[in-house]
Structure formats: C-alpha cells, structure tokens
N, C-alpha and C positions, 0 to 999 in steps of 0.2 A: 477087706478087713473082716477079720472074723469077731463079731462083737459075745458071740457062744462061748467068755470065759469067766473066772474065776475074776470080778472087776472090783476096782475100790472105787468107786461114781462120787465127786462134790461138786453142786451148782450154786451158785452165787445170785438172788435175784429168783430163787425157787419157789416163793410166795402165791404165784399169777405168772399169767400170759403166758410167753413162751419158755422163762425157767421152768414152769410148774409143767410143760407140755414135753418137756424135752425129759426130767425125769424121769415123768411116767411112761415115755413111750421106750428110752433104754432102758429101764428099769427090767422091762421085761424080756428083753434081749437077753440077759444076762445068764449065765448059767447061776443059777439062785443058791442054791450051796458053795458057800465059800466067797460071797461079793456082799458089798456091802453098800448102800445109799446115802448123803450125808447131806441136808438141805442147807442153807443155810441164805436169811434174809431178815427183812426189820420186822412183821409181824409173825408173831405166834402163833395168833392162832391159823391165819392161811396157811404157816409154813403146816400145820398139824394136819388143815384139808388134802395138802397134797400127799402127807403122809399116808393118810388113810384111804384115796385114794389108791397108790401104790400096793399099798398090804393089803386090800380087795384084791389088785389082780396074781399080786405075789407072796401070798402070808407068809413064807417062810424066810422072807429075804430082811435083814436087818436095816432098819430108816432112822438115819438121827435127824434130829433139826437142832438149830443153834439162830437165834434170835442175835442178830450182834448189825451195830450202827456202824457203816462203814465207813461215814464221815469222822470220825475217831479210833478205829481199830488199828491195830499196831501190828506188830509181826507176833510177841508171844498171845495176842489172844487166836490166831491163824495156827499158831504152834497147839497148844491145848487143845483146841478142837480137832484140829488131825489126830493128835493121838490120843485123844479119850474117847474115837469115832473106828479105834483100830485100825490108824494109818501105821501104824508101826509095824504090823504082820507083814510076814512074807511071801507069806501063804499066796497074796493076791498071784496073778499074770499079766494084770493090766490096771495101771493108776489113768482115771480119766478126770483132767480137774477141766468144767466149764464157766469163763468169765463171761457170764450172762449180766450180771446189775449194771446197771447205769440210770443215769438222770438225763436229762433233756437241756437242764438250764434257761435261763430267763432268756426263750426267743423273743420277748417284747424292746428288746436293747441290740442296737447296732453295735457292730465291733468295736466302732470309737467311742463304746457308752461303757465298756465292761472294765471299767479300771478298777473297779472296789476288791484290793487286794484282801483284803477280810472273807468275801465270798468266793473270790479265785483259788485262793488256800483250801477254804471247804469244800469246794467244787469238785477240785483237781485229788482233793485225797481221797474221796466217795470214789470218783472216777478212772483215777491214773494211781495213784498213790498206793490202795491197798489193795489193788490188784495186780501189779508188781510184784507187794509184798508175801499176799496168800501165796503169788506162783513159786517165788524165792522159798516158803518154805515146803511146800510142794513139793516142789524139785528137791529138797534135802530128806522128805522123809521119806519118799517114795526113790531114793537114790539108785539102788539095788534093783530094779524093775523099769520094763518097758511102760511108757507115759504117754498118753495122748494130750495135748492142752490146747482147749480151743479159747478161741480168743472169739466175742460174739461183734462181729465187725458189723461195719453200714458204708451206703456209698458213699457219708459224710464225712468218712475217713481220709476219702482220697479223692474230694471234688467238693469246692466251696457251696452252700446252700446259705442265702441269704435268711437271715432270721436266726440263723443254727450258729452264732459264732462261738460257744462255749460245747455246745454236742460236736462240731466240726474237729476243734483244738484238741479235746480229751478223746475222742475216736483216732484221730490221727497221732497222737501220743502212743496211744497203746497199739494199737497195728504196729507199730516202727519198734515198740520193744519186743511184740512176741517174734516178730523178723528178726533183731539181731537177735533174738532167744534160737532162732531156727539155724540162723550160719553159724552159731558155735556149737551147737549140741548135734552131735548124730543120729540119725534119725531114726535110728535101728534101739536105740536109747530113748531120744525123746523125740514125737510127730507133732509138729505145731500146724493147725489151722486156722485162718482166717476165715469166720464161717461172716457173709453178707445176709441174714435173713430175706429181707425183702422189706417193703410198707408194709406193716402188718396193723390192723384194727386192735388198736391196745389202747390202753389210758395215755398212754405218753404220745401216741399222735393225735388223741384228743384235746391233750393239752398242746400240740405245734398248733392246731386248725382255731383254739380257743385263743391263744395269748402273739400267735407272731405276728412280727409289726409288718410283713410285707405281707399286702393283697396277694398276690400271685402265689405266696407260698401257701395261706388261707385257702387261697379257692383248689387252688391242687388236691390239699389232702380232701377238703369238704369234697370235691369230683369222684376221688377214688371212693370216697363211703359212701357216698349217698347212688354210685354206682356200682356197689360189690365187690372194685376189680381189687380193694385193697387184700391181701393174705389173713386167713385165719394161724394163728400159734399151729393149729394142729396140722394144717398143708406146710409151711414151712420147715415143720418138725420131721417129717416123711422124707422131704428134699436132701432134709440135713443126715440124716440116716441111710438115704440112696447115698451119697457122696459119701460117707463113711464106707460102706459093702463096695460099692464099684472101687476106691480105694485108687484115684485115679490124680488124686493132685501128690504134690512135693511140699514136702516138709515148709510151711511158710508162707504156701499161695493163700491167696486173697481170694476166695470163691463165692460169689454171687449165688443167690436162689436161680437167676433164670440162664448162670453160666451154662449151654448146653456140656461144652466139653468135659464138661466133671460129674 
C-alpha cells in the first residue's frame, strides 16, 4: 500500500498511547500537500501535544483536534466534525478513519457481577455505539473515494480473558461489525482492518494489573512489565505500518502484532 498520498487521516483515542503514536508516525507518511490530520479524544489539551508534535515534524500539513465525550456523542456531532475538518473535499485519494478509543471496564467484577444496565448502556456507547456511528458517517462523507478503516482489535475480541468481561464483549462487538462492514463493501472501495496491537505498557494495562479480580491475570500483566516483554505505542506502531506497505491481508482479517504472515 502506498501510504505517499493525498490522505484525509481521523484517529479516535489521539490523546496518548498509541492514538497519539500512530498519528504521528502516518502523519508523516503522508504526502503533506493536499492531506489533512483530525485528532479527536476527551482531553485538550494532550490532544493539542500531539498536535504540535505532528507540525514539528510536518508544519505544513493541516491538524484539527475536536475534544468530544464519546459516552454521549451522536452521529451529527461525528458529521460536524468531518466536515468542518474538510471531509467533504475531493481533492483527498485516500480517507483513513482509525477506531483507536476504547475503555477497559470494571475488570474487578465477574461476568455474573455486570448487570448494572445503567453502566452497560454507557459502556457499550463509549465503546461499540459511537464507533459504529463515526464509521457510518465516514463511510457517507468520504463516499466518492477509496477508504481504509481500521478497527484497533485485541486477542480479547476473539478469546475469553477472565477479569475482562466488559473489554471482551465490546472488542468482540466491534470486530463482528467492521467484518460484516468488510463482506459488503468492496474493497477496491473500502479496506477494513483488524489491526491486534499486542500488550502494550499504557494506562489501561495498568489499570488490568491494578483493579482485576483474578490473580493469574494480575500476575501476567505485573510479569510482562516488570520484565520489559510488554510493547511500547511506538514498536507496535512500526508493526502496524509494516503490514499496511507489505499490504498482505484481505479486506477484514484480524491481524495480530506477532502474525508472521502479514
């Protein structure tokens, strides 16, 4: 895949970690005349560090950021932002939207604990809900043009992890939609990925190793950190960007960081 175009780039979750790693490093892939950046997460002012970040290494490349709670956001605040971020030009060659944000959820709770439909509703809309929606209107404004959409998968999508019954639910939710998003849409139209990062050393497996109710899954993550093997954002991010240029899965695969064949 040749990522050397004219791109319209939005990541979800662009604050930290590996949203913020994965901008900066397509960012400069980019042919920078004529592509456009569009951050979008719940703080400001990180989303502003990643900004300026980016315009260090690309000052002429245009960066929006958009602050917006995704445990509430709708389809028209999704809509406003693509086109006040100049989704609506033609001009692009290639619309890239990445479903990076997600939550973890209360791993202190067993699956026969999580009935609080109260928390399930906000869970599932942060999670599954408005990321459906952003791609729904994605896919409408970006209509006219070839699309890449990647979906930021985990093994917990497609293999039960005790402690993880609300990250399990909502990862395997979404995998199963950008799939049926993949066998209806052609792919010469729209490319869907399943990208699997890896463990990566972020807040959110600090918070598995802090708050899960199973030992086994505690001592796990505490093993990979306090022995390095867990991923940095910025090795994962390289991985992710090798398997875009080799350009070797099918519209829909499920690709792992340490899949050799991709």
């Amino acid at each position: 895949m040749d990522l050397k175009q004219r791109t319209y780039l939005l990541v979800t979750g662009a604050s930290r970690g590996i949203g913020r790693e994965f901008a900066q490093q397509l960012a400069k892939r980019f042919k920078a005349e004529g592509s456009v950046v569009t951050l979008l997460g719940r703080n400001q002012a990180l989303l502003e560090e990643t900004k300026a970040e980016i315009v260090a290494t690309v000052p002429s490349l245009p960066v929006h950021t958009y602050s917006l709670e995704l445990e509430t956001a709708k389809a028209e605040d999704f809509s406003k932002i693509l086109e006040a971020s100049g989704g609506g030009s033609s001009s692009f060659e290639r619309a890239i939207v990445i479903h990076n944000a997600g939550t973890v959820g209360d791993t202190s709770k067993r699956a026969k604990e999580i009935g609080d439909t109260d928390y399930l509703q906000s869970y599932y809309h942060s999670n599954v809900f408005s990321a459906i929606s952003l791609n729904c209107e994605f896919m409408r404004v970006f209509q006219a043009i070839p699309k890449l959409v990647v979906n930021l998968s985990t093994l917990a999508a497609i293999a039960p992890i005790s402690s993880m019954a609300h990250y399990c639910t909502v990862k395997a939710a979404r995998e199963m939609y950008f799939r049926v998003l993949a066998t209806e849409e052609p792919a010469d139209d729209t490319l869907v990925l399943n990208y699997a990062p890896g463990v990566i050393d972020t807040q959110m497996t600090v918070q598995v190793q802090r708050e899960a109710h199973d030992p086994a899954v505690v001592a796990m993550f505490r093993e990979q950190r306090e022995s390095k093997t867990m991923l940095t954002p910025a090795q994962t991010t390289e991985r992710f960007i090798k398997v875009l240029e080799a350009f070797k899965f099918k519209s829909g695969d499920h690709v792992d960081y340490r899949d050799e064949k991709f």
